[in-house]
C-alpha positions as CSV (number, residue, x, y, z in Angstrom):
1,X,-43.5,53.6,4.6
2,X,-45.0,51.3,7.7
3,X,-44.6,52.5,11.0
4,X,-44.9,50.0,13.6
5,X,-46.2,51.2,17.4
6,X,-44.6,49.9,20.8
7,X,-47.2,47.5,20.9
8,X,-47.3,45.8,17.3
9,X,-43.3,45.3,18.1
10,X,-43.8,43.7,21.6
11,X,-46.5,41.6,20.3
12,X,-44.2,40.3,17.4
13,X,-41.5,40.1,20.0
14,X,-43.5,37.7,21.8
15,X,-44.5,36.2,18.9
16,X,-41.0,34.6,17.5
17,X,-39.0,34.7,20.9
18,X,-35.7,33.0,18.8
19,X,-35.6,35.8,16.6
20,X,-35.6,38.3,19.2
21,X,-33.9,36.9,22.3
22,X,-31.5,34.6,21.2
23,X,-29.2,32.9,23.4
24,X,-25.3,33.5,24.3
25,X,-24.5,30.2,22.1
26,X,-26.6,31.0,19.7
27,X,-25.3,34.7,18.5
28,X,-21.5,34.1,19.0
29,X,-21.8,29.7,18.7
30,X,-19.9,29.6,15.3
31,X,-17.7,32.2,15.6
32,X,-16.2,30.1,19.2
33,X,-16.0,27.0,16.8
34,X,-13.8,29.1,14.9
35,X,-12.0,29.9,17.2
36,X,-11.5,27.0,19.2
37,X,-10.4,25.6,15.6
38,X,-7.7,27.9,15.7
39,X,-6.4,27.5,19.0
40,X,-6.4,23.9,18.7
41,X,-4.3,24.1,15.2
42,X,-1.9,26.5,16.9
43,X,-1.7,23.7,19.9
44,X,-1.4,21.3,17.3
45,X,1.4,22.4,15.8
46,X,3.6,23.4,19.4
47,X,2.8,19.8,20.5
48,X,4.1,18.1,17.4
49,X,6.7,20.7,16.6
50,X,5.7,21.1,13.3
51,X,8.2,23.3,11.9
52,X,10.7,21.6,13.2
53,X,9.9,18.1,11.6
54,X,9.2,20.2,8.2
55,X,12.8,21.8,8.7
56,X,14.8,18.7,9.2
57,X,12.4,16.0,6.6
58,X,14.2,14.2,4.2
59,X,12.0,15.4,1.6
60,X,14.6,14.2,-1.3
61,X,13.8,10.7,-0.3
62,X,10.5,11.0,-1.5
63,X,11.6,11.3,-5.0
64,X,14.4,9.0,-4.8
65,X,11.7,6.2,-3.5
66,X,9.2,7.2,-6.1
67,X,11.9,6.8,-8.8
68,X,12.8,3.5,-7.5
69,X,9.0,2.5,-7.9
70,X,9.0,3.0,-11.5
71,X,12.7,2.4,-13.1
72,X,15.8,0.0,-12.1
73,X,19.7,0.4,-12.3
74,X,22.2,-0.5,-13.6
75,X,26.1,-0.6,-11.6
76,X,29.1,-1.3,-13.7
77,X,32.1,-0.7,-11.8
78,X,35.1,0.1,-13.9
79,X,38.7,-1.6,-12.1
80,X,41.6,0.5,-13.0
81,X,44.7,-1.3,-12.5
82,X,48.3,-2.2,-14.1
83,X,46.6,-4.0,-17.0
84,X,44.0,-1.4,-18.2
85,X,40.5,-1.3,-17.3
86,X,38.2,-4.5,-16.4
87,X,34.6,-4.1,-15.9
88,X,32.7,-5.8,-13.2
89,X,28.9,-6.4,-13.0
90,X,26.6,-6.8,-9.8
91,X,26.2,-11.1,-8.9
92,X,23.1,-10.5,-9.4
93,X,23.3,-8.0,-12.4
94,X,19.7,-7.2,-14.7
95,X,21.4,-7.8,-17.9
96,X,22.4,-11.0,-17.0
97,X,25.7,-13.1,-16.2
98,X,28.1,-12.2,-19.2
99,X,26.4,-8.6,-20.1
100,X,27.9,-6.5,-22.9
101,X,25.4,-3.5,-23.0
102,X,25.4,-1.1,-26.0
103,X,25.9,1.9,-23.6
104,X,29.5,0.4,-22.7
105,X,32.0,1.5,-25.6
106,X,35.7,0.7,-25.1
107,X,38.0,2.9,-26.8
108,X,41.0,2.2,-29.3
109,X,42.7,3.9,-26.7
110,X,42.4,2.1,-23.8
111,X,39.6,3.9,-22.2
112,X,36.0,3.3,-21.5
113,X,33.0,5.1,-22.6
114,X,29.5,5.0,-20.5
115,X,26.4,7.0,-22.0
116,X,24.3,7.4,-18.8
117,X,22.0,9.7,-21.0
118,X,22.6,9.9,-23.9
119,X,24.9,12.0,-25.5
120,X,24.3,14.8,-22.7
121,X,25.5,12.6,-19.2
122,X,28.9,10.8,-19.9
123,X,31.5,9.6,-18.4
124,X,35.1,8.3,-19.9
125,X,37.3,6.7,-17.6
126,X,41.1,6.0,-18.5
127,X,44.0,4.8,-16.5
128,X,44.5,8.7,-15.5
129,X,41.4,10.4,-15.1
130,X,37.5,10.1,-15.3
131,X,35.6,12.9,-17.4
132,X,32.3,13.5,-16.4
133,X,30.1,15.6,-18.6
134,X,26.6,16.7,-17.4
135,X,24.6,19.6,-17.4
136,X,26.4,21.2,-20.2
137,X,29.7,20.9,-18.2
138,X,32.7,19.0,-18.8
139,X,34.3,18.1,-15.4
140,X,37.8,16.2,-16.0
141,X,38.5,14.0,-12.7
142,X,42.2,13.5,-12.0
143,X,42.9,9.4,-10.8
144,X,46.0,9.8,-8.3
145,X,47.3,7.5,-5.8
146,X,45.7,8.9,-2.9
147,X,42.4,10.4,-4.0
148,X,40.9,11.7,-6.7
149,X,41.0,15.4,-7.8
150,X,38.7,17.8,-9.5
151,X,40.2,19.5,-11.6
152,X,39.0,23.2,-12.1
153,X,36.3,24.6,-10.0
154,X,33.8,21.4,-8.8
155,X,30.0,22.1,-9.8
156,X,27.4,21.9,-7.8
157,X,26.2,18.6,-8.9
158,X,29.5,17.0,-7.6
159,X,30.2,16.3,-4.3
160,X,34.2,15.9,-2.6
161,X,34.7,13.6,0.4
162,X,38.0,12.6,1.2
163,X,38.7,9.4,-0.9
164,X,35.4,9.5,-2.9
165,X,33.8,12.2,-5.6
166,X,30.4,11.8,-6.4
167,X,28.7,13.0,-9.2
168,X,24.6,13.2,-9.0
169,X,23.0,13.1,-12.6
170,X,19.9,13.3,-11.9
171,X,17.2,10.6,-12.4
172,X,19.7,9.4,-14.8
173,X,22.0,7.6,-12.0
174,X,25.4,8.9,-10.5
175,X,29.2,8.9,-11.2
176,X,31.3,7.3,-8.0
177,X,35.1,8.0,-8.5
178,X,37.6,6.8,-6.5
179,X,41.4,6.3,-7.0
180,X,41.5,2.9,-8.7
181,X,38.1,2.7,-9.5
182,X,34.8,4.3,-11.0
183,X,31.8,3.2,-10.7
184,X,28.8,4.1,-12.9
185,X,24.5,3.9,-11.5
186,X,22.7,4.1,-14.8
187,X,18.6,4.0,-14.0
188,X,16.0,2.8,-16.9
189,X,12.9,3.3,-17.0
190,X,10.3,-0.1,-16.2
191,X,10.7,-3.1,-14.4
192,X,13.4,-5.3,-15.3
193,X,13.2,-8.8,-16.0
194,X,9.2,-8.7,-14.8
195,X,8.7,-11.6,-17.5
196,X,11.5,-14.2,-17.7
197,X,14.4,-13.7,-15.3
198,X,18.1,-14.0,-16.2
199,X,17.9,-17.8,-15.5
200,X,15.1,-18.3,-18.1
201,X,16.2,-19.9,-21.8
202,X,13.5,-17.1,-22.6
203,X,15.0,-14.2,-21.1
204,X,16.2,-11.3,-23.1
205,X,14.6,-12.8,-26.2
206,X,12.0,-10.2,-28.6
207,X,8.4,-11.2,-27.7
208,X,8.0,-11.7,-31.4
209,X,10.7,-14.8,-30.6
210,X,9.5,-15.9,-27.5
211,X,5.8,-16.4,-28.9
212,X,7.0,-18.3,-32.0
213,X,9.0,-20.6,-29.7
214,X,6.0,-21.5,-27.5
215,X,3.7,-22.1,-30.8
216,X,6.3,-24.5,-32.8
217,X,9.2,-24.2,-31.6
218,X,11.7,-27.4,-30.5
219,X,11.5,-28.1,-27.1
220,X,13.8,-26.5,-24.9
221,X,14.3,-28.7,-22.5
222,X,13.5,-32.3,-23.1
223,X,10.6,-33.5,-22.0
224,X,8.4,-30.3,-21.3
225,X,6.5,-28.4,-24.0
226,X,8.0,-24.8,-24.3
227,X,4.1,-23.4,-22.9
228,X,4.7,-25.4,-19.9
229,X,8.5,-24.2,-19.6
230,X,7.4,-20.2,-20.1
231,X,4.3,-20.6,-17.7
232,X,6.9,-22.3,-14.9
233,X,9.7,-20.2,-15.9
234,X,6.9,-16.9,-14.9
235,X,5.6,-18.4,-12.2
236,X,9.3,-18.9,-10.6
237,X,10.6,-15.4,-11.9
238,X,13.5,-15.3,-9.2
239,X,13.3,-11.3,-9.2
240,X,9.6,-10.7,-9.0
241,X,8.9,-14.1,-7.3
242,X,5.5,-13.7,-8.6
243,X,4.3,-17.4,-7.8
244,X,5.0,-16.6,-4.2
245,X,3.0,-13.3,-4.4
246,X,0.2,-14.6,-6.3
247,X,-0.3,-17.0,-3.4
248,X,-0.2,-14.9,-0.4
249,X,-2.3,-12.1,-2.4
250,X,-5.0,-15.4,-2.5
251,X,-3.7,-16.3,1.3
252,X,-4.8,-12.3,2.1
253,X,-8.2,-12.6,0.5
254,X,-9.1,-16.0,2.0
255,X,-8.2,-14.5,5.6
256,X,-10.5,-11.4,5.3
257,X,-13.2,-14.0,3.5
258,X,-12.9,-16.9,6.8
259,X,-12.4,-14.2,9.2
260,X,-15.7,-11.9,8.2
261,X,-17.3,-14.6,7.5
262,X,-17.1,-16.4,11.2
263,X,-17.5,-13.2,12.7
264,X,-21.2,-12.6,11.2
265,X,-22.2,-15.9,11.8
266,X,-21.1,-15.6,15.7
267,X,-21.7,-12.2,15.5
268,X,-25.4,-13.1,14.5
269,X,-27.2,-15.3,17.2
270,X,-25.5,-13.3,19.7
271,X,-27.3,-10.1,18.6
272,X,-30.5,-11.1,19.2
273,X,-29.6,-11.8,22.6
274,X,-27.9,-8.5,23.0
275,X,-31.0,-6.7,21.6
276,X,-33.2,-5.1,24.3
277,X,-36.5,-5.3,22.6
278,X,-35.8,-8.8,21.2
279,X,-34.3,-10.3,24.5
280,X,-35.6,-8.6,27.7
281,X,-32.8,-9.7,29.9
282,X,-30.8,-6.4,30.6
283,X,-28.2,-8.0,32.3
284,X,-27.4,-10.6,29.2
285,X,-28.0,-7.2,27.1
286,X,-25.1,-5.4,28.9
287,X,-22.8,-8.3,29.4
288,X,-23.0,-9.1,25.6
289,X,-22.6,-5.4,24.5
290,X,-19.6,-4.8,26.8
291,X,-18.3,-7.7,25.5
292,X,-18.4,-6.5,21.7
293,X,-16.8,-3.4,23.1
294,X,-13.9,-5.4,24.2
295,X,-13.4,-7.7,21.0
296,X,-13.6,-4.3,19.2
297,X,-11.9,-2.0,21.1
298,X,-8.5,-4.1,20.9
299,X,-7.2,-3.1,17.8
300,X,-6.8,-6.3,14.8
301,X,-3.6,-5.7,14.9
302,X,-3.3,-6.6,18.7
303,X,-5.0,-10.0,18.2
304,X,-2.8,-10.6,15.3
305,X,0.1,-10.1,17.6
306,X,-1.3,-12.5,20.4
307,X,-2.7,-15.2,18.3
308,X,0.5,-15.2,16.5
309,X,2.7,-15.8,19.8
310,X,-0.4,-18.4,20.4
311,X,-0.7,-20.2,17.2
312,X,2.7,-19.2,15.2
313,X,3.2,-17.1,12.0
314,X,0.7,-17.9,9.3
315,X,-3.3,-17.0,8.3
316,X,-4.3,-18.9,11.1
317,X,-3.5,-16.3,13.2
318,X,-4.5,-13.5,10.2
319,X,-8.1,-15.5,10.1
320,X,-8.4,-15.3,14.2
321,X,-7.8,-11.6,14.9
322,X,-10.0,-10.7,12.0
323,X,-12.9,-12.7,13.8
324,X,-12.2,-11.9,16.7
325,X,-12.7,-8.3,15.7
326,X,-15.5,-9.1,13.6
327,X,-17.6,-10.4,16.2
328,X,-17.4,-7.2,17.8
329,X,-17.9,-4.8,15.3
330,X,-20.7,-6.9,13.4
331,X,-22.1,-7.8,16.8
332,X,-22.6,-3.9,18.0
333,X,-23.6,-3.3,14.2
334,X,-26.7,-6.3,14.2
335,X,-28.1,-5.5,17.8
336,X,-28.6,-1.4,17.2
337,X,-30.3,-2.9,14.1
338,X,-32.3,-5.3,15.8
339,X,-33.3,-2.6,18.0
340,X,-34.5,-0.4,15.4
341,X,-36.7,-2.6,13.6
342,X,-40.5,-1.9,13.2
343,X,-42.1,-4.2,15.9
344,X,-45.7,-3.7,13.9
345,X,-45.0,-7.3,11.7
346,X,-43.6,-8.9,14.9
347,X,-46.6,-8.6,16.8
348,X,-48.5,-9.2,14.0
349,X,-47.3,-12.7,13.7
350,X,-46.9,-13.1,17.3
351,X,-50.7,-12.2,17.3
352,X,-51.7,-15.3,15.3
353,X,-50.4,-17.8,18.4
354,X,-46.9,-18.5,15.9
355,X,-43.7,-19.3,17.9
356,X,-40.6,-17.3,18.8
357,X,-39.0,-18.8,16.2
358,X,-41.2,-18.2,13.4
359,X,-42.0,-14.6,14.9
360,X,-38.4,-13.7,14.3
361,X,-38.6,-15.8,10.9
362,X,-41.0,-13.8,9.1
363,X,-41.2,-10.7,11.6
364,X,-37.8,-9.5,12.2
365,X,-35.6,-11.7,9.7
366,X,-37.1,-9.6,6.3
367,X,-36.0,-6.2,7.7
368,X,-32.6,-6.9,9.1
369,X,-31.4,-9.2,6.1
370,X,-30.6,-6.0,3.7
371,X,-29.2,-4.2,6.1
372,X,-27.3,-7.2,7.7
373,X,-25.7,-8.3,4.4
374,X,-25.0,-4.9,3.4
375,X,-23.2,-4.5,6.6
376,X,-21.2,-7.8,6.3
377,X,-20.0,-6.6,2.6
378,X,-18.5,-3.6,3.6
379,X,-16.6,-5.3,6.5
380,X,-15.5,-7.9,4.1
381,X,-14.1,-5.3,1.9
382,X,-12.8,-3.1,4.4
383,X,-10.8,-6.3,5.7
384,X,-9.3,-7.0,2.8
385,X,-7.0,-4.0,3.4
386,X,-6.9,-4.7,7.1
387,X,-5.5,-8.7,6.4
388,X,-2.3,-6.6,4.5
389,X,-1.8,-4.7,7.4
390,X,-1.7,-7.6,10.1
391,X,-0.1,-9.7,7.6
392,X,3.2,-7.6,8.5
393,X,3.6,-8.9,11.9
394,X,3.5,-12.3,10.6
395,X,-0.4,-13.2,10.6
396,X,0.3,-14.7,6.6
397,X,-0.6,-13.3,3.7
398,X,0.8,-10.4,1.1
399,X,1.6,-8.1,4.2
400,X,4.6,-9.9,5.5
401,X,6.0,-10.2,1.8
402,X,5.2,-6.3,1.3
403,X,7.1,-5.9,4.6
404,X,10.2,-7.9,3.6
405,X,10.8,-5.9,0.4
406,X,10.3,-2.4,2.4
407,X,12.5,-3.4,4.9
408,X,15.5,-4.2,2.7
409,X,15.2,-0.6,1.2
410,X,16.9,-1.8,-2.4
411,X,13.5,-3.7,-3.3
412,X,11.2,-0.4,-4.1
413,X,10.0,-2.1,-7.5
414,X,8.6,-5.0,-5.7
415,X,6.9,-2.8,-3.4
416,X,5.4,-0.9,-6.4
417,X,4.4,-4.3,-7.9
418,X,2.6,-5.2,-4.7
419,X,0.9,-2.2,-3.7
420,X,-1.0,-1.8,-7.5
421,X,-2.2,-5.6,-6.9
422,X,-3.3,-5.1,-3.6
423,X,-5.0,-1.7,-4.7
424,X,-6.2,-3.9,-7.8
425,X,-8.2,-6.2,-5.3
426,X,-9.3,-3.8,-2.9
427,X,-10.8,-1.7,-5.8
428,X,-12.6,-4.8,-7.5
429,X,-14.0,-6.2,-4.1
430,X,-15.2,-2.7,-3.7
431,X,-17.2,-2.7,-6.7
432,X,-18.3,-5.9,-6.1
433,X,-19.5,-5.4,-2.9
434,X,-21.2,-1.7,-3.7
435,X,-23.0,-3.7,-6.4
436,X,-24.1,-6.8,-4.0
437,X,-25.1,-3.8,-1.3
438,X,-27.6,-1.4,-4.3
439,X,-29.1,-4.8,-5.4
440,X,-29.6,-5.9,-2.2
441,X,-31.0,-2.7,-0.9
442,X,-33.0,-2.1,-4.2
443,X,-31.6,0.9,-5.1
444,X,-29.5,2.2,-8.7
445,X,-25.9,2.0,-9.4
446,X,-24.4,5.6,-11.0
């Protein structure tokens, strides 16, 4: 065992100082993070009234929207009146203008079968009474002049209001009954009609049918080969519109491309003047960095809204606030590059009597032009998703569309079918420009 005198320690103390007389911050520094982590998530929480918003969330929303994303519905309403039972059909119904749907059975008796599920969700309805079964219950509904009745004890899957029951099935649809009339919400799974819509001479015909028609089959409307007809009849899908959505999903890519693009090449010259060791003006230095802090600091979404009150709706104004946003961002990006370059080459060149402009040529243009580009890339692809966004105020593109079909809350599909194309884009312009940035900075994809 080593013992160590009063000495050896004092010299050793002397020795590594940080070891031995470490500051306030340093001995209790990570445990006040902590802390002040803490406190600020218990702040959080009273300022936002966290609970509160948790307690009164429509959280069953969630999964009615996300069931709307992948399926559609269908709403026969069953009449009851003096003559027996008529069924009626949305205007604008999925299965068409004259739909007779396997699920609909009319009885020998008068009354009307509807499997919403199969053989397990049911519902009869006769001139007297609907019988809903679900969930291994049988739950007969009496049809009287004033309102309906449950008869028996109601489950807890059925709701009574006044005039109106309501029976929730599940993901399956719902049962409405009222007293002269029932009306059935039967969800599928899929996207209806995403092809041919109801109009099309194509629609609900087997693939199988539909290819042998555009190969050799006669022409179904004179004049126009049965290719042309299916393409036209796609590209005009009144449901999915998916013409109109191609086009702005194009209109959206074209604004990020014009915008980015203008704001590099503004964003570019100006740099160099904003650069202190490139252009030794402070004044012009500060005036042209203050002045990227302003085209920046207003969000893209505020120049959308200007330049549209300016210029009108359309990617004019989409195009405008992305460069004007650009040129700040890109312009703050290229000066603290130019600033950071290696004079050495510079003064090289400058050395051999060449000009300013072929000093920055071949002294300052070979370092920056990696980094530059790479720079530009990312912004491009990063405004792809921001051209969606402004698009919503009316600066053109998909984001107005995608806006249209939220805001009528019946159009979730559509939403659905927008979002994957826009996620389709942003994720190939991503890989695109990940691969344009490792080859240009001559490094490896993984």
């Amino acid at each position: 065992m080593t013992v160590i005198d009063a000495n050896r320690m004092h010299e050793i103390e002397l020795r590594y100082p940080d070891y031995f007389k470490r500051s306030f911050r340093q001995r209790f520094g990570g445990l006040m993070i902590v802390l002040a982590t803490l406190l600020y998530g218990v702040y959080a929480t009273w300022f936002f009234d966290l609970p509160k918003l948790l307690a009164e969330a429509h959280w069953e929303r969630v999964g009615l929207y996300l069931s709307q994303w992948v399926s559609y519905d269908v709403q026969p309403e069953f009449r009851i009146g003096d003559t027996g039972i008529t069924v009626k059909y949305p205007r604008f119904s999925p299965l068409g203008d004259n739909p007779h749907p396997d699920w609909v059975v009319n009885n020998p008796d008068g009354s009307v079968s509807v499997s919403v599920s199969g053989k397990s969700r049911t519902v009869t309805v006769s001139k007297t009474e609907a019988i809903v079964t679900a969930h291994g219950i049988t739950v007969p509904v009496e049809l009287s002049s004033g309102a309906p009745k449950v008869v028996g004890p109601v489950p807890s899957w059925m709701t009574v209001y006044d005039d109106n029951v309501l029976a929730d099935l599940g993901f399956a649809g719902d049962v409405s009954i009222s007293a002269d009339r029932v009306k059935v919400r039967k969800r599928f799974l899929g996207w209806a009609n995403f092809v041919f819509d109801t109009q099309s001479p194509f629609f609900d015909k087997p693939a199988g049918e539909v290819l042998s028609l555009i190969v050799s089959g006669p022409e179904l409307k004179p004049g126009q080969s049965n290719l042309s007809l299916a393409f036209d009849n796609i590209w005009h899908n009144s449901a999915w519109q998916h013409g109109d959505v191609w086009t702005k999903l194009f209109q959206t890519i074209v604004m990020a491309f014009m915008g980015t693009l203008l704001g590099a090449l503004a964003a570019f010259p100006l740099a160099f003047l904003a650069a202190r060791n490139i252009t030794p003006n402070r004044l012009l230095n500060q005036v042209l960095k203050r002045s990227f802090d302003f085209l920046r600091s207003v969000d893209m979404l505020i120049w959308a809204l200007f330049l549209t009150r300016a210029f009108g709706p359309g990617p004019l104004a989409g195009s405008g606030a992305i460069f004007l946003t650009e040129t700040g961002t890109l312009g703050k990006l290229y000066s603290e590059g130019l600033e950071n370059i290696d004079n050495k080459p510079r003064e090289g060149i400058k050395s051999t009597g060449a000009s300013t402009m072929l000093t920055h040529r071949y002294g300052i243009i070979p370092q920056i032009v990696p980094v530059f580009v790479s720079q530009t890339l990312y912004q491009w692809e990063s405004n792809v998703r921001g051209a969606t966004i402004i698009g919503a105020v009316g600066a053109g593109g998909i984001g107005l569309k995608l806006w249209e079909s939220m805001r009528t809350n019946a159009n979730w599909e559509n939403v659905a079918y927008m979002v994957l194309l826009i996620l389709m884009v942003v994720f190939l312009f991503d890989m695109a420009s990940n691969a344009l940035r490792h080859r240009l900075m001559g490094t490896k994809t993984h």
